[in-house]
C-alpha positions, 0 to 999 in steps of 0.5 A: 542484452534483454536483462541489460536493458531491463536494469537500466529501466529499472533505474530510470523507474527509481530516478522517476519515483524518487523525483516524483515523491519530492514534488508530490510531497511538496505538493501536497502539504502545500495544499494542506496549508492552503485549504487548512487542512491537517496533513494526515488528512492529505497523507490519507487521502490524495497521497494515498490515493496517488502513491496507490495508482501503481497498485491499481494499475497492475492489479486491475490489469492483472484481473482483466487479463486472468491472471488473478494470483497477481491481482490479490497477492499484489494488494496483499504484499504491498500492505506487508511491504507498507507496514513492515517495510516503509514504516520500518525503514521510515523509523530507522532513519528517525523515530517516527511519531504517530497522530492520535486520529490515526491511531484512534480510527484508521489503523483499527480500521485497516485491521477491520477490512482486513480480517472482514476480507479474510473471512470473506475468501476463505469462506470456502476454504473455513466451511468445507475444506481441511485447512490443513490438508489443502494445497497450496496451488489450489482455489480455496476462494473467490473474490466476487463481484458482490465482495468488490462492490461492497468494498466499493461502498466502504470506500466511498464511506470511508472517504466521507468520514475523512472530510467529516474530520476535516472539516471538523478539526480545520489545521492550525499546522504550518508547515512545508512550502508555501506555493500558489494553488496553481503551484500546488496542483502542478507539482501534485501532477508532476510528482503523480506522473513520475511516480505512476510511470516511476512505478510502471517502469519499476514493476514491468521490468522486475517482473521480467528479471523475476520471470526469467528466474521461474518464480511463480506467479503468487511469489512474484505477486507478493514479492517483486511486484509488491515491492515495486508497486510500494516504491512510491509509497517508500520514496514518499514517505521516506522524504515526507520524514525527512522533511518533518511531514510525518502526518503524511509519512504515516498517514500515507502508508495507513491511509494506502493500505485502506485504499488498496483493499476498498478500493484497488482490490474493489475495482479489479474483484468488480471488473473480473471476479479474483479467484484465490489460492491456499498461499494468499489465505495464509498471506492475508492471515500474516498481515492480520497479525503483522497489522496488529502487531504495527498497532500496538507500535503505535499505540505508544504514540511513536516508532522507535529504531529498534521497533522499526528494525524489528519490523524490517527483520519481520519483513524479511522473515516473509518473504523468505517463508513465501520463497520457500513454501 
C-alpha cells in the first residue's frame, strides 16, 4: 500500500509540474515583453531561479539535516541532467537554436564555476592523496563555509552582470502572450507554486521507492533525487520550445546551472559545511567534460536531432557507471 500511494503522488507531482511550467512559461515571457526585456535574459534569471527552488529545497535540507552526499551529489546531477537531458530531449523534439549572449558569456561561464568548484573540493584529495587508490566512500573534500560564501558573492556579480545586459540591449522581440502585469505576476506564482510543490511531491516520493530498493545515499542524490529535482526545468523548457521561447528554453537550463552552484550550492555549504566523497569528485570531473562537450554544440549556433540524441545517450552512459561503480 505504501509503495502504491507513493505512485499515485508521484503523478499527482508531474501533473503540478507540467501545469505549472505552462503558466510560468506564459508568465514569464509576458514580462519580458512588458519590461522589454530579452527572454533569455528571464530564462536566466526568474525562470532559472524558479525552476531551481526544488534544488535549493532539497539541498539546503539536505545540509541542515547531515546528509551531505545529497546536498552536492543532488546540485551535480541535476546539472547532467540539465545539459544532457533536457537540452537533448528539447533537441529531439526540434533543433534548438542557441543566442550568441549565451554562448558568448553564460555557458563559458558555468564551465568556469564549475571547474573553479572541482579544484576547490578536491583540494584535498589533489595535495595529499593517491587519486587512484582512494575509496569511493571515502571524505576526499570539504565544501566549507568560506567556499559557499564566495559562491555567494559570485552570484550576486553575476546577477548585476545580467541587468547590465539588460539594460544595455533592451528587446525589441515580440513574442508570447500579452497580459497585464498583474497577470503577469499571477501566473509566475501560480506557475512557481505547482512546480516547487510538483517537484516536492515528485522527489519525496521517488526518493522513497528508491529507498525501498537500497541504493545508497550518493546514487540516489545523483540520480532519482536529480532527476526529479530537474523536472521543472525539463517540463519548462520542454513547453517554452514548443511555444517558440527558445531564449527561455535554453537560457533556463544554462542560467539554472549557474545558479545551482553560486547559489543553492552557496547557501546549503554556508548553512552547514558539505563534506564530499571520492564518486562526487568524479561526478563533477564528468560534468566539466559533459559542459564542454554541450559547448562546442552550441558554438554551431543550434542543437540538432542527432546531436540532442547523442546527448541523451550521453546521459544514460552516467547513470548507469554511477549504478554500477
Amino acid at each position: 500500500m505504501g509503495i502504491f500511494l507513493n505512485i499515485i503522488l508521484l503523478i499527482i507531482g508531474f501533473v503540478g509540474l507540467v501545469k505549472g511550467a505552462d503558466f510560468f512559461v506564459d508568465g514569464s515571457s509576458a514580462l519580458a515583453q512588458i519590461f522589454k526585456v530579452p527572454a533569455v535574459i528571464i530564462g536566466l534569471t526568474i525562470v532559472a531561479l524558479g525552476t531551481s527552488m526544488p534544488e535549493l529545497a532539497v539541498s539546503t535540507t539536505a545540509a541542515i539535516n547531515g546528509s551531505n552526499e545529497i546536498a552536492l551529489s543532488n546540485v551535480v546531477g541535476s546539472n547532467l541532467f540539465n545539459l544532457l537531458g533536457v537540452l537533448g530531449i528539447c533537441a529531439i523534439i526540434a533543433p534548438l537554436p542557441i543566442e550568441k549572449e549565451i554562448v558568448k558569456r553564460d555557458f563559458p561561464f558555468s564551465i568556469i564555476i564549475t571547474i573553479a568548484l572541482f579544484f576547490a573540493v578536491g583540494f584535498k584529495l589533489f595535495s595529499g592523496f593517491d587519486f587512484l587508490g582512494t575509496q569511493m566512500s571515502e571524505n576526499v573534500g570539504l565544501v566549507g563555509r568560506p567556499v559557499g560564501i564566495l559562491l555567494l558573492i559570485a552570484f550576486v556579480l553575476y546577477i548585476i552582470i545580467l541587468i547590465i545586459s539588460a539594460k544595455k540591449h533592451g528587446n525589441d522581440e515580440n513574442y508570447g502572450k500579452k497580459l497585464p502585469l498583474w497577470k503577469c505576476i499571477l501566473y509566475i506564482v501560480i506557475g512557481l507554486a505547482c512546480i516547487i510543490g510538483g517537484g516536492q511531491l515528485v522527489v519525496n516520493n521517488a526518493k522513497a521507492i528508491a529507498a525501498s530498493f537500497g541504493m545508497s545515499e550518493t546514487l540516489i542524490g545523483l540520480t532519482v533525487v536529480a532527476f526529479g529535482t530537474s523536472l521543472p526545468e525539463l517540463v519548462t523548457s520542454i513547453v517554452a520550445s514548443r511555444k517558440g521561447e527558445n531564449g527561455l528554453a535554453v537560457g533556463n537550463v544554462v542560467g539554472s546551472n549557474i545558479f545551482n552552484i553560486l547559489f543553492i550550492l552557496g547557501v546549503s555549504s554556508t548553512i552547514h559545511p558539505i563534506t564530499v566523497n571520492y564518486a562526487s569528485v568524479i561526478d563533477l570531473l564528468i560534468l566539466i567534460v559533459v559542459s564542454v562537450i554541450t559547448f562546442v554544440y552550441a558554438t554551431r549556433k543550434s542543437i540538432n536531432r542527432i546531436q540532442g540524441a547523442s546527448m541523451v545517450i550521453m546521459y544514460i552512459a552516467t547513470v548507469v557507471f554511477a549504478i554500477l561503480r
